[in-house]
N, C-alpha and C positions, 0 to 999 in steps of 0.2 A: 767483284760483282757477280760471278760463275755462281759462287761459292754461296753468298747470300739466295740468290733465286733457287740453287737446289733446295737450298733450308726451307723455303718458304712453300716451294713443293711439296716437302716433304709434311711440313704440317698441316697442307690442306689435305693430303692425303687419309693422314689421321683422322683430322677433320671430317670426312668423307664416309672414314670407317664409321665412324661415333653414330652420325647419322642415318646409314644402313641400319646399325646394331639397332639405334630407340624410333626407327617408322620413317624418320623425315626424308623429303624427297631427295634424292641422290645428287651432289652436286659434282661434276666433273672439272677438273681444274684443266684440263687440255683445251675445254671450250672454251676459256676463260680467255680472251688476249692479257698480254701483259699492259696495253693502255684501258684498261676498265679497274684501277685499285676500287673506285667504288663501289661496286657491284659486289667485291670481293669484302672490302670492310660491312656490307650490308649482310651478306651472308651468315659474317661470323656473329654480328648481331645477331640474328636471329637464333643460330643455335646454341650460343654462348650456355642456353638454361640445362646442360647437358653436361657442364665441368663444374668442377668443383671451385667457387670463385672464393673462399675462406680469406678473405683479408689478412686476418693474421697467421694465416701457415706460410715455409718460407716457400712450398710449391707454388703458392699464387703464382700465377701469369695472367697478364692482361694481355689483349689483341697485336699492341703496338710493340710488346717485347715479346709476343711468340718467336719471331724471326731468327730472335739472337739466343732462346731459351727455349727448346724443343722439350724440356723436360719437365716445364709446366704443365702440360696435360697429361691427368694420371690415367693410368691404365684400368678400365671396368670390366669388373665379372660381367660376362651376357648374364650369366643366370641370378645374379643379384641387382637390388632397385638403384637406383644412383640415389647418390646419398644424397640423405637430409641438410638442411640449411642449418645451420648453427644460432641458437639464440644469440639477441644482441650482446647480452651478459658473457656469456660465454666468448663472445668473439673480443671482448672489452678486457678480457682478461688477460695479462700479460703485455698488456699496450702500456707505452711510456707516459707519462702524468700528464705531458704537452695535449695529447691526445685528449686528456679526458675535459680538461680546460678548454678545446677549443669545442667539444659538443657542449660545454655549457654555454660560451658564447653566442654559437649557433640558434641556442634554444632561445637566449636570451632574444634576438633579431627576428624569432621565427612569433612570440607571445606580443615584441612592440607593434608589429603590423597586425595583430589580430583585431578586426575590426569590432570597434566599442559596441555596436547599438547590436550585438553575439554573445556579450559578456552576459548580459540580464538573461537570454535564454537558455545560456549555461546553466548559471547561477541558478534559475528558478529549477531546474531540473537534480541539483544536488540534495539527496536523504535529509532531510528536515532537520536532523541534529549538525552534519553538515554543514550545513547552510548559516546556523546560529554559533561555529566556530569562525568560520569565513568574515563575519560582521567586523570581527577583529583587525582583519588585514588593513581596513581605510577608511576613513568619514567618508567615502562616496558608499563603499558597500557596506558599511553600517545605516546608512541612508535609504536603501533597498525598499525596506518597507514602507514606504513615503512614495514613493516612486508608482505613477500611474501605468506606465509601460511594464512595471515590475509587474504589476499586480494582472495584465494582463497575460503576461507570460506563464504566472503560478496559476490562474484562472483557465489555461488550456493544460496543462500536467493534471493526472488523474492517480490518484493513488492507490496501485496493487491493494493494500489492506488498510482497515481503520485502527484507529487509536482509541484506544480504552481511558473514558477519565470516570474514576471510582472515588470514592470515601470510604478510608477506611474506619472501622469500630471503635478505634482508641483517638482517632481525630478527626471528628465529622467537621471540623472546620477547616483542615485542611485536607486538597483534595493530593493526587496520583497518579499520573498517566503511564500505562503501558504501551513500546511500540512496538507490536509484534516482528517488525522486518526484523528487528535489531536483539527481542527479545529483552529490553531494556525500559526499569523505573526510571519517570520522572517526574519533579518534585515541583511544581511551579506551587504560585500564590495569586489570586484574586485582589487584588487591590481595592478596587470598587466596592467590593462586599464590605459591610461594616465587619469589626471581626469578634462582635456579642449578637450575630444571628446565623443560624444555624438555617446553611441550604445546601440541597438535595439535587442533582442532574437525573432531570425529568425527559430530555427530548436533545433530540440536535438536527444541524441542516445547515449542508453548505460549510462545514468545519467551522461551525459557530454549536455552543452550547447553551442549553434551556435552563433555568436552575429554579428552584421554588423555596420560597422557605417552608421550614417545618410547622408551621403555620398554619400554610396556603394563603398568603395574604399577599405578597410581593415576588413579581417574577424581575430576573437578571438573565441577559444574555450577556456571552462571552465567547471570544478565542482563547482558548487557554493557551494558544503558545503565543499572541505578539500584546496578550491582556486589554485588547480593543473591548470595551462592556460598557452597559449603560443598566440604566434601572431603569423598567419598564414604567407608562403610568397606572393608577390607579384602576382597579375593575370598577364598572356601573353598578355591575350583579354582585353584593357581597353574601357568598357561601363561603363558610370557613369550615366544612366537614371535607372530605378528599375528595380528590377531581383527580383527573386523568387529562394525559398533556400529547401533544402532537406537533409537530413544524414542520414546514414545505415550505419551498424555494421558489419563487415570482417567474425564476428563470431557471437556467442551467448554472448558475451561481449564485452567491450573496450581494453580489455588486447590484441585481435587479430587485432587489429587497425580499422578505421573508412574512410569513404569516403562522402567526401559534394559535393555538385553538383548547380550552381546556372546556370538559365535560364531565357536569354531577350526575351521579346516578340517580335524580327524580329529572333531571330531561334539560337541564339548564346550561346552555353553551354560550360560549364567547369568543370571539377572533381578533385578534392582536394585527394589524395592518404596519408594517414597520416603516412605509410609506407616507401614509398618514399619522403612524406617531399615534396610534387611537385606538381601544376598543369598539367592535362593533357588533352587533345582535342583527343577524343576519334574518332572523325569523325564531319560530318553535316547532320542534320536533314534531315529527309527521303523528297522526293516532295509529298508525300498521307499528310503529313499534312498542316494543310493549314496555312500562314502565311499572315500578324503577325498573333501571337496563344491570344494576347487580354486578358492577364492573368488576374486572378481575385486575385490580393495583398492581400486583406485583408482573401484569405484562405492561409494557412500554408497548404504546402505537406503534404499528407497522404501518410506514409511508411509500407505496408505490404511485409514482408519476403526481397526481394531483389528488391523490385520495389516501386518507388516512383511512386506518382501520384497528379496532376497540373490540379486546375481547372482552366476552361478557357471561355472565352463569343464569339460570331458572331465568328462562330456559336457556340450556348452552347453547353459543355460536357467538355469532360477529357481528356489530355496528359498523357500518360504514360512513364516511360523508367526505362527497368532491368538493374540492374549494372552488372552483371555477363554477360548476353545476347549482351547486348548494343542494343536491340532491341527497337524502339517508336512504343507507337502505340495511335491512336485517337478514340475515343468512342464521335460521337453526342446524347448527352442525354438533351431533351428539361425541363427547369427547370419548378417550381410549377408556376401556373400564381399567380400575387401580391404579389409576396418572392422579400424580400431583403434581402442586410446582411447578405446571406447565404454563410458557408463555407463549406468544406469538412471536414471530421471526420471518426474515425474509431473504430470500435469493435467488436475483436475477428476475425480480418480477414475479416470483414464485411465494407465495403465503405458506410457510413452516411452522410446524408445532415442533417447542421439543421443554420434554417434562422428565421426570420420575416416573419410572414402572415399578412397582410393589409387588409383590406378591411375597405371603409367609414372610419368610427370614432375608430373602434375593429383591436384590434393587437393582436396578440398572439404568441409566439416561439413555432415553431413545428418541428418535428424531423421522415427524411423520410428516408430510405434503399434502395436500388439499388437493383434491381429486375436485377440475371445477365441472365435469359431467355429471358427477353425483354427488356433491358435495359431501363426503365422507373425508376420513384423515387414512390415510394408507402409510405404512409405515417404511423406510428408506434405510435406514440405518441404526445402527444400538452402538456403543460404547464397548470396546474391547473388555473380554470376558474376564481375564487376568486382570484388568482395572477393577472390573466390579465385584470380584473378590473379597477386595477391599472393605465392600460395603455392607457385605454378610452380618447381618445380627445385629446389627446398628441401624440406629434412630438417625437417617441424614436428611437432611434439607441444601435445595438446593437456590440458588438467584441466578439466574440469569443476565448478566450485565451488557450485552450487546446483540443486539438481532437484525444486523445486516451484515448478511456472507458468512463472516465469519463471526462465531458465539465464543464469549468469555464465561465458566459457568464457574459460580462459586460452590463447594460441595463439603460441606461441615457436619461433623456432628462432636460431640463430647468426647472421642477417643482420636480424631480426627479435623484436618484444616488443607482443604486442597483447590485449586487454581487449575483449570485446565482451556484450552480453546479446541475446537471445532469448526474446522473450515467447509460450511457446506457444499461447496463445488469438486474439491480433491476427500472430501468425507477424511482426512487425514485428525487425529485427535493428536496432542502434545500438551506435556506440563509445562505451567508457568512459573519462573523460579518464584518467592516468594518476596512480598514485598516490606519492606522493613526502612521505616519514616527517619530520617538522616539524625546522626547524634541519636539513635534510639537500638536498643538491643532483642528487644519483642519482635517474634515474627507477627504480622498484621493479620489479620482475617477482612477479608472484603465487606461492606455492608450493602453500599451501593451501586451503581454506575450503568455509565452511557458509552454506545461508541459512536465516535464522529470521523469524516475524514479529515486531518489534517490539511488548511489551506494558509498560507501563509499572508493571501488577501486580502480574507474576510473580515469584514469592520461590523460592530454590532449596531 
């Protein structure tokens, strides 16, 4: 008994040192009585985070066999950190097989108590490709999408970036999705669409997509990732020259319904209530704007809060019109000199220009902001110089396939087929690998597209 109390002295003593050496308060073991073990097992708790507790080295010592094993606690340079904790990997290494069998047991006890009604906002939180390998596991989580509570769950997730749905040149019947997180094509199909009519992604809202035919006779909404689509009905107003197309959201999602709105350049508009299931002719265009409005097709409406917005030429600038208001309004804003190509764009509430700059033989994509003091475009950023190299002495053209946050721009010409995005918040540019239609050998060139965010919710 002599024999063991020295020992035990002696290791608090160590003990003692340890915690001089790294700041903690000084414990003295003469003050300790020999009737307070607890006080003393408290202790060693607390400084235990000071040894090196490596499970699988054979120095391990725990508290209860200090007594008999003085030689468990290793000895530390003052002038170096105490060491680092070992990853689990590492500390699993050279462990007997019994071992590894019982952390899967473990795991297995730790996933059956995981409480269910946690699952779905797991689930809703997993990368959208993700999510559609997962369906596999079970007819309950194949079921997901069905699922009200689900949809509640994907309806509060907000997606870092959007998804690009394009048509490409050699199959405008079939369309493409780009998703930049992942940097990955995907190949869905429209079902709903007949597949002897040829249509165009004109608008989106709410991770639902607008589509037209090449027509302009019949519009289709769609989710392109769970294929929820219906065919709109019939317009009152039949124009079948080009129109210009817009959607906005009833609420903060598609669950509260959606409204699309298309406009002819002699002044004639319509709005699609998904609510009512109806066209309706809200009124006629105010006489301040001037007609025709001379729309610019190749920009897609920019939708900030409840207000679309329609660029327009002679004279340049912008149509506006609030859906909740019903108010139009015109803004003359004269464009950059030697811009082409240039569309409308948005981020953060902010209205973007970004076009071609020409001059001689040098092209460059440049990207300007609406100054709303003076209504002027000020320019923010160009396109890396080494890129535009590229485009020296070449005839390029360029489309614009998405104008919220981030831009997908397509940049072609005859010697030339390039894919690029542009993130306007991080102004970061990168290439997009190219996209290439399955069983097909031909790299693709872009014609059209829209970007939407992904919701795996939204019902058309």
């Amino acid at each position: 008994m002599e024999a063991e109390l020295a020992m035990l002295r002696h290791f608090i003593g160590q003990l003692q040192e340890l915690c001089e050496l790294y700041g903690g308060s000084p414990y003295h073991h003469h003050h300790l009585p020999d009737a307070e073990p607890r006080l003393l097992h408290h202790q060693l708790d607390r400084r235990w985070c000071f040894l090196d507790i490596d499970e699988s080295s054979p120095e391990y010592c725990s508290p209860i066999m200090a007594a008999g094993k003085s030689r468990g606690i290793k000895n530390i340079d003052p002038c170096k950190p105490p060491p680092s904790k070992k990853s689990r990997k590492e500390r699993n290494q050279g462990k007997p097989a019994n071992n590894d069998k019982s952390a899967e047991v473990m795991e297995q006890e730790i996933w059956r108590e995981f409480p269910e009604d946690l699952f779905e906002a797991v689930i809703a939180r997993l990368p959208i490709a993700t999510f559609f390998r997962f369906r596999a596991v079970c007819r309950k989580w194949n079921s997901l999408l069905c699922s009200q509570s689900f949809s509640q769950h994907c309806a509060q997730v907000q997606q870092d970036y959007p998804w690009f749905y394009t048509i490409t040149h050699e199959n405008v019947n079939s369309g493409v999705m780009y998703d930049p997180s992942l940097k990955k094509w995907h190949h869905p199909t429209i079902s709903s669409v007949p597949a002897n009519i040829i249509v165009l992604p004109v608008a989106s809202a709410g991770g639902l997509v607008c589509f037209l035919d090449i027509g302009h006779r019949n519009f289709y909404v769609c989710n392109p990732l769970t294929q929820s689509s219906k065919e709109l009905p019939a317009r009152s107003i039949k124009v079948w020259s080009r129109i210009a197309v817009g959607m906005t959201l009833n609420g903060s999602s598609a669950t509260g319904g959606y409204k699309i709105m298309w406009v002819g350049c002699k002044g004639e508009y319509e709005i699609y209530d998904s609510v009512k299931n109806s066209w309706l002719r809200p009124g006629t265009m105010p006489n301040n704007i001037k007609l025709p409005l001379s729309l610019n097709f190749k920009s897609q409406a920019v939708t900030i809060d409840d207000t679309l917005y329609f660029m327009r030429s002679d004279p340049e600038g912008i149509v506006s019109y609030n859906m909740v208001t019903r108010i139009w309004k015109q803004f003359i804003i004269p464009a950059p000199i030697h811009l082409t190509d240039h569309t409308l764009a948005e981020c953060g509430g902010r209205i973007m220009l970004v076009g071609l700059l020409t001059k001689n033989a040098a092209t460059c994509v440049c990207i300007w902001e609406l100054q709303k003091m003076t209504l002027l475009w000020k320019e923010v950023d160009r396109m890396p110089n080494i890129w535009c190299l590229d485009f020296y002495g070449k005839h390029v053209r360029m489309t614009c396939l998405g104008n919220r946050g981030l831009l997908m721009l397509s940049l072609r010409s005859r010697q030339m087929n390039r894919l690029v995005t542009y993130d306007m918040s991080s102004k970061e540019w990168l290439k997009v690998p190219g996209c290439v239609v399955p069983r097909g050998r031909k790299r693709q060139w872009i014609a059209c597209g829209t970007a939407f965010y992904p919701c795996l919710s939204a019902t058309a």
